[in-house]
C-alpha positions as CSV (number, residue, x, y, z in Angstrom):
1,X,0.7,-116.7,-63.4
2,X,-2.1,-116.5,-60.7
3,X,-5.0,-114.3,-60.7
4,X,-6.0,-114.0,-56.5
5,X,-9.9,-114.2,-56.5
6,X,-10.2,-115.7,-52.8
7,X,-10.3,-112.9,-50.1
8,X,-8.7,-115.0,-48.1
9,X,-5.4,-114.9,-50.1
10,X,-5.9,-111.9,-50.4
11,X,-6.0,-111.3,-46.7
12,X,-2.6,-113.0,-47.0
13,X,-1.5,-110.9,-49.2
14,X,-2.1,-108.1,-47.6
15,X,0.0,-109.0,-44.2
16,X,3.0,-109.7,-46.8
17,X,3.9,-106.7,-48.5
18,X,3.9,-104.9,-45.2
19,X,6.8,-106.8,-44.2
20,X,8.4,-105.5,-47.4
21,X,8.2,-101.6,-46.4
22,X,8.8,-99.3,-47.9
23,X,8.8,-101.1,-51.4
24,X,5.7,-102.5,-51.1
25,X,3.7,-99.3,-50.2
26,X,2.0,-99.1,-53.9
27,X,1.0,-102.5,-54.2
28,X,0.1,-102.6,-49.9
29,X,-2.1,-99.9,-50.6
30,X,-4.2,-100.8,-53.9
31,X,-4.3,-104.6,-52.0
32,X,-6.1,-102.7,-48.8
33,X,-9.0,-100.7,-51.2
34,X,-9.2,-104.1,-52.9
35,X,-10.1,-105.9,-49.3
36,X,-12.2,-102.9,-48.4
37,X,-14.9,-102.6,-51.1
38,X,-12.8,-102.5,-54.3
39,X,-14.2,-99.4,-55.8
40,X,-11.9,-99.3,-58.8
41,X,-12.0,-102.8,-59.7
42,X,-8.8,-104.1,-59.1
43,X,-7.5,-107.4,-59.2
44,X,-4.2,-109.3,-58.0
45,X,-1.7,-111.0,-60.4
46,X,1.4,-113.3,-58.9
47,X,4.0,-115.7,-60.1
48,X,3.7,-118.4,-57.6
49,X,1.7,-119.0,-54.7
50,X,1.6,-118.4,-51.3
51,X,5.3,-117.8,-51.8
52,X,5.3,-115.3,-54.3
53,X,8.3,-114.3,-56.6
54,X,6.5,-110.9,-58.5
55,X,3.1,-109.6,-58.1
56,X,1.3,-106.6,-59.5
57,X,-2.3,-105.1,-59.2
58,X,-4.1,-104.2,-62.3
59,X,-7.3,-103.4,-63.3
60,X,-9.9,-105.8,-63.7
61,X,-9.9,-107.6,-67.2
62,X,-13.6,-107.1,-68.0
63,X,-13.4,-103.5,-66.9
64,X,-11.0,-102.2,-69.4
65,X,-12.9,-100.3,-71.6
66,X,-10.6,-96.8,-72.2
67,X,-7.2,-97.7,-74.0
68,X,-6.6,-94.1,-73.6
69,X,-7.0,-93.4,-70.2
70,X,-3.3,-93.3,-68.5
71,X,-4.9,-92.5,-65.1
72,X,-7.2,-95.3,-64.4
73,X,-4.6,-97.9,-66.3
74,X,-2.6,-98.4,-63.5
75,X,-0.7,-100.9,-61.9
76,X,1.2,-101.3,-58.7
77,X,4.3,-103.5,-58.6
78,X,6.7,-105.4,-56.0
79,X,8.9,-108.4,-57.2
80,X,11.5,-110.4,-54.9
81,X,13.6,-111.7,-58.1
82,X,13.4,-109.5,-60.5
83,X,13.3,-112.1,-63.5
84,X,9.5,-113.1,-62.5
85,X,8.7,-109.3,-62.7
86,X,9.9,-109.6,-66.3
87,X,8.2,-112.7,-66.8
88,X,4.9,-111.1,-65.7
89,X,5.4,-107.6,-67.9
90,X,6.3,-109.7,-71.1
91,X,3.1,-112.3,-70.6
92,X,-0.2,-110.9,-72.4
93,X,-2.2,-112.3,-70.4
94,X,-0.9,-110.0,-67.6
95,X,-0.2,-106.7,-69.5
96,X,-2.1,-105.0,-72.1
97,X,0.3,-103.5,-73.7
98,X,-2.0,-102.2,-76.1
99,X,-3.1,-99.5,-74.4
100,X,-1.8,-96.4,-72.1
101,X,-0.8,-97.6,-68.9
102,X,1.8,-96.8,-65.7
103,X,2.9,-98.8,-63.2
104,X,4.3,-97.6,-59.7
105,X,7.0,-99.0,-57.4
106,X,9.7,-98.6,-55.5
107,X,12.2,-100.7,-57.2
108,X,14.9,-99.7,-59.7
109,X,14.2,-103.0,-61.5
110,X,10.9,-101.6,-62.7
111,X,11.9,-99.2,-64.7
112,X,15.0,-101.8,-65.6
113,X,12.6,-104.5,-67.0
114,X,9.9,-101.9,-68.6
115,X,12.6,-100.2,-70.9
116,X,14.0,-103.8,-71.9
117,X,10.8,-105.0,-72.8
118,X,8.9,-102.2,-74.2
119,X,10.8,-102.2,-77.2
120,X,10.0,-105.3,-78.4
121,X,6.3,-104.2,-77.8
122,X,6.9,-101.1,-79.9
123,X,6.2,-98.8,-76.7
124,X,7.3,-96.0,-75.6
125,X,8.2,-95.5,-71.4
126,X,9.1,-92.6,-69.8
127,X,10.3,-92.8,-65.9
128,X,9.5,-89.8,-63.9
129,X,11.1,-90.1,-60.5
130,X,9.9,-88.5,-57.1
131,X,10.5,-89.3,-53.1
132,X,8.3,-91.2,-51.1
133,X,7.5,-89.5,-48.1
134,X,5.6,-91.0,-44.9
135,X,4.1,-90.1,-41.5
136,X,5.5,-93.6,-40.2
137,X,4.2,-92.0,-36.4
138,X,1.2,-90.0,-36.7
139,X,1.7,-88.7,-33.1
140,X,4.5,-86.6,-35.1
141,X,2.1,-84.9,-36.9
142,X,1.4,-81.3,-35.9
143,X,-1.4,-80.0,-34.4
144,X,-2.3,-77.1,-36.5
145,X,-4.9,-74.9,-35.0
146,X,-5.9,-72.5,-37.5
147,X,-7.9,-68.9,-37.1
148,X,-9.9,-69.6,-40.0
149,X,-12.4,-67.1,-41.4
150,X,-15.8,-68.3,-39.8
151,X,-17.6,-68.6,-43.4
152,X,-14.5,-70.9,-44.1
153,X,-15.4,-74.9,-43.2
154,X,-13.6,-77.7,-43.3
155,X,-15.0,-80.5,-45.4
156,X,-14.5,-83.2,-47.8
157,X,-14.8,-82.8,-51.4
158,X,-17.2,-83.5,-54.2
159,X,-17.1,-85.1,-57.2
160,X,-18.9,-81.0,-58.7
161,X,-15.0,-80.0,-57.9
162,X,-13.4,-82.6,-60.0
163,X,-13.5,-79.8,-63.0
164,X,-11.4,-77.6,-60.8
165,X,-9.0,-80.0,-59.3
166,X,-8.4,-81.2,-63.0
167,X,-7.6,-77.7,-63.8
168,X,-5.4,-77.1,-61.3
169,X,-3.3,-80.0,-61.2
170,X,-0.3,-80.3,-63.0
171,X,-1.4,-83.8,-64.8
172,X,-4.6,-82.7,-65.6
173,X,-6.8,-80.5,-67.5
174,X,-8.8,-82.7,-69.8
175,X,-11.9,-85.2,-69.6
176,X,-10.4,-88.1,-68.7
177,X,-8.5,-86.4,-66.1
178,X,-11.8,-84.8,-64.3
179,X,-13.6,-88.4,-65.0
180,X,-10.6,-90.0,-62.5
181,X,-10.7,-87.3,-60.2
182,X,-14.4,-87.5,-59.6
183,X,-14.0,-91.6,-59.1
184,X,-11.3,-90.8,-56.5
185,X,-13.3,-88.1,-54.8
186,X,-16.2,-90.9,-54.2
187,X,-14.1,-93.5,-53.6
188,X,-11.3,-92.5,-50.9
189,X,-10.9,-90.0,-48.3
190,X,-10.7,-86.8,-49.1
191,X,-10.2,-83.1,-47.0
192,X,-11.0,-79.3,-48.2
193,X,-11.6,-75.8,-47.0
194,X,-14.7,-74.3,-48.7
195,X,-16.1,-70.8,-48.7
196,X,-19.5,-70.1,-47.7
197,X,-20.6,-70.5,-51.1
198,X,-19.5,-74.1,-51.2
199,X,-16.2,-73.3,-53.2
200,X,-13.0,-74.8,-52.6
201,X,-9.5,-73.1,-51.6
202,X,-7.6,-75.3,-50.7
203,X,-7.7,-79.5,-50.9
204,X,-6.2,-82.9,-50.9
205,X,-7.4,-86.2,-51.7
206,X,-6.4,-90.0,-51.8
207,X,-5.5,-91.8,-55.2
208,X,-6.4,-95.8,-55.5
209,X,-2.2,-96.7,-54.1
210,X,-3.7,-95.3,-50.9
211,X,-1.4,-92.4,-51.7
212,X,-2.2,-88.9,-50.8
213,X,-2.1,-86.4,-54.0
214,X,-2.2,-83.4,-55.6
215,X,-2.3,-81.2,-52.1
216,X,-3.2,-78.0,-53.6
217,X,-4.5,-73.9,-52.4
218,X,-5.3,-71.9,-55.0
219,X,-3.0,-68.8,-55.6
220,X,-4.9,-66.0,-53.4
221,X,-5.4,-68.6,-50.6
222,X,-1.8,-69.5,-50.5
223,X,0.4,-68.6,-47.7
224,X,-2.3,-69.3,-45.0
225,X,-1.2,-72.7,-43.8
226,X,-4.2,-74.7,-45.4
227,X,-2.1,-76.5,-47.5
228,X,-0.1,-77.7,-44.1
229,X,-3.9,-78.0,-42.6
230,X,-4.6,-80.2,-45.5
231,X,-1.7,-82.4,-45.5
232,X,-2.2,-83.4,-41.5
233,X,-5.9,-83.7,-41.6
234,X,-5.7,-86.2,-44.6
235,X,-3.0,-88.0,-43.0
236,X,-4.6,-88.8,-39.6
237,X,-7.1,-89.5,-41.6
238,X,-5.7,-92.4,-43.5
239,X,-4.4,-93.9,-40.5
240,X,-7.2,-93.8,-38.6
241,X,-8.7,-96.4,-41.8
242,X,-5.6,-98.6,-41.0
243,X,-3.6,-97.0,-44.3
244,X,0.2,-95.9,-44.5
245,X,0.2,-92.1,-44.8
246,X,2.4,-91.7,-47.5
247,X,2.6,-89.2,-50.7
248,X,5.3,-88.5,-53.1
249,X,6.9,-84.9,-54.1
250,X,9.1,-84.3,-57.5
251,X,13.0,-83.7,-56.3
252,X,13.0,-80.1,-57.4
253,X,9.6,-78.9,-56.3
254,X,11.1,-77.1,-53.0
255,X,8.0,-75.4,-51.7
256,X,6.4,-79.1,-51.4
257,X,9.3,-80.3,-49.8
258,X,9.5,-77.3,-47.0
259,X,5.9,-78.0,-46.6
260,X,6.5,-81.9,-45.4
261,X,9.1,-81.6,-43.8
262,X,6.9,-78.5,-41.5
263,X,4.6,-81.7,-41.0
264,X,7.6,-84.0,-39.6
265,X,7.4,-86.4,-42.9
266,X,9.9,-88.9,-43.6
267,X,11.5,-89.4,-46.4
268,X,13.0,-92.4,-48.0
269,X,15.7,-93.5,-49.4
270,X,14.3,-95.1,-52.1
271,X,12.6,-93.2,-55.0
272,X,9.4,-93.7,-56.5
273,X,9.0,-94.4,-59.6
274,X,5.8,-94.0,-62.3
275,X,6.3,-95.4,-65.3
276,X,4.6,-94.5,-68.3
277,X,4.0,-97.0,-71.0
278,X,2.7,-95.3,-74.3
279,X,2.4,-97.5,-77.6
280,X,3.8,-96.4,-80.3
281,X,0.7,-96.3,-83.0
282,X,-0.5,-94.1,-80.1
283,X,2.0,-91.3,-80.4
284,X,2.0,-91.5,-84.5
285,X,-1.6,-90.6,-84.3
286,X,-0.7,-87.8,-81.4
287,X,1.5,-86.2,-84.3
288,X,-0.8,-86.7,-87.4
C-alpha cells in the first residue's frame, strides 16, 4: 500500500483513470479537486506503483475527526484485479472501519468485496444502486432561454442556504448534513435562481466526485424549466473547469430521468454504486 503525496504522481494519476471511463469517473473526479486546491482534504491510496492494481481516495488521516459523519467519510474506488481492492478494504491502515463511511464506484466488485469483508468487521453495508448519466458532448446540451421573472437572477449559492438544501434533500435534514452542504457550496461550483429577496427556488451544486447533485425546485416553482435551467448551466459549467459532467438518478425516480434525457444525457451501462458501511456498535446504540 502507497499513500501518493507527490503532485507529480498524482498528475499521473490523473491522466490514468480517464483511460478507464466510465469506471473511473468517481475516483477521476475526487483526483481533479485533489490537483486543484484540495478543499476536502483528500488523499490517494494504491497497491503498487506507477502500475497500479486498486486505488481509492479517502480522507486525509489527520482530518478524521467525525466517526459519524457518512457524508464527508467518503471514498472513491477503481481496482483492475479485484483481489488488490480487497486487499486494500481489509488493511487498517487503509480503512477505518470504525466509523460511518461509503465508498462509490462503478464496479460490481465493490459492493462484492464490501459485503465479504464487512462481516468479519462486524459492519453493516447496504448498496443502493443508481445510473450514471453524462454530457460526454456539451455541444449537446440545450440552449434553454428562459422568460424569467425580472426580480428572478441567476446565481450561485451560499453556504446561508445549506439549512434549506438540507431540508430539502432526500439524504438530508440534520446537522451534519447542512455542515457538508455548506463545505460543498464553498468548495465546488454551484448554480441557483434567487428571488429578489435573495431566496432560492430552484438549485444544483457539485459534490467532492465532481459529481453534480441533488438538482432540486421547490414545489411552487416546479414546472417552470429551472430544474432543466439548472442541470445545463451546471454542466457547462463543469466542463468549462476541465471536469466530466456526470450525475447519477435512482432507477425508479422517472421525473429525473425525463428531465436528463430533455438535456440529451447519456446514460450508462454500468450502475453506480454507494456503498454504505455502518458498524455495528453503531446501530445497537441507534436502537437503545
Amino acid at each position: 500500500m502507497l499513500v501518493l503525496n507527490c503532485s507529480m504522481k498524482l498528475q499521473i494519476l490523473e491522466k490514468m483513470p480517464k483511460r478507464s471511463f466510465p469506471e473511473s469517473l468517481k475516483v477521476y473526479g475526487a483526483v481533479m479537486n485533489i490537483s486543484q486546491g484540495n478543499p476536502f482534504r483528500k488523499e490517494v491510496v494504491v497497491i503498487s506503483w506507477p502500475d497500479f492494481k486498486a486505488v481509492i481516495t479517502r480522507p486525509q488521516r489527520e482530518n478524521e475527526r467525525d466517526d459519524l459523519d457518512r457524508y464527508t467519510n467518503a471514498l472513491a474506488a477503481l481496482y483492475k484485479l479485484i483481489q488488490a481492492y480487497q486487499e486494500l478494504l481489509e488493511n487498517t491502515n487503509a480503512i477505518n472501519w470504525g466509523q460511518f463511511f461509503q465508498v462509490q464506484g462503478l464496479q460490481d466488485g465493490i459492493c462484492e468485496i464490501s459485503r465479504t469483508v464487512a462481516l468479519s468487521k462486524q459492519v453493516d453495508v447496504k448498496t443502493p444502486s443508481f445510473q450514471t448519466v453524462i454530457h460526454a458532448d456539451t455541444d449537446m446540451l440545450p440552449d434553454i432561454r428562459l422568460q424569467m421573472d425580472p426580480k428572478l437572477t441567476l446565481a450561485y449559492l451560499d453556504i446561508s442556504h445549506a439549512s434549506l438544501l438540507s431540508k430539502t434533500w432526500s439524504r438530508g435534514g440534520n446537522p451534519r448534513c447542512q455542515k457538508y452542504l455548506a463545505n460543498l457550496i464553498s468548495s465546488f461550483p454551484s448554480v441557483c435562481v434567487l428571488d429578489d429577496n435573495g431566496y432560492p427556488l430552484s438549485w444544483s451544486l457539485t459534490d467532492q466526485f465532481a459529481a453534480m447533485i441533488h438538482g432540486y425546485a421547490l414545489p411552487e416553482h416546479q414546472r417552470k424549466g429551472y430544474s432543466r435551467l439548472m442541470a445545463t448551466t451546471l454542466a457547462k459549467k463543469l466542463h468549462s473547469c476541465g471536469f466530466p459532467t456526470q450525475g447519477n438518478v435512482l432507477e425508479m425516480n422517472i421525473p429525473s430521468i425525463t428531465l436528463l434525457t430533455s438535456t440529451n444525457a447519456q446514460f450508462l451501462p454500468c450502475s453506480f454504486f454507494r456503498v454504505i458501511h455502518t458498524p455495528f456498535h453503531f446501530l445497537v446504540k441507534s436502537h437503545l
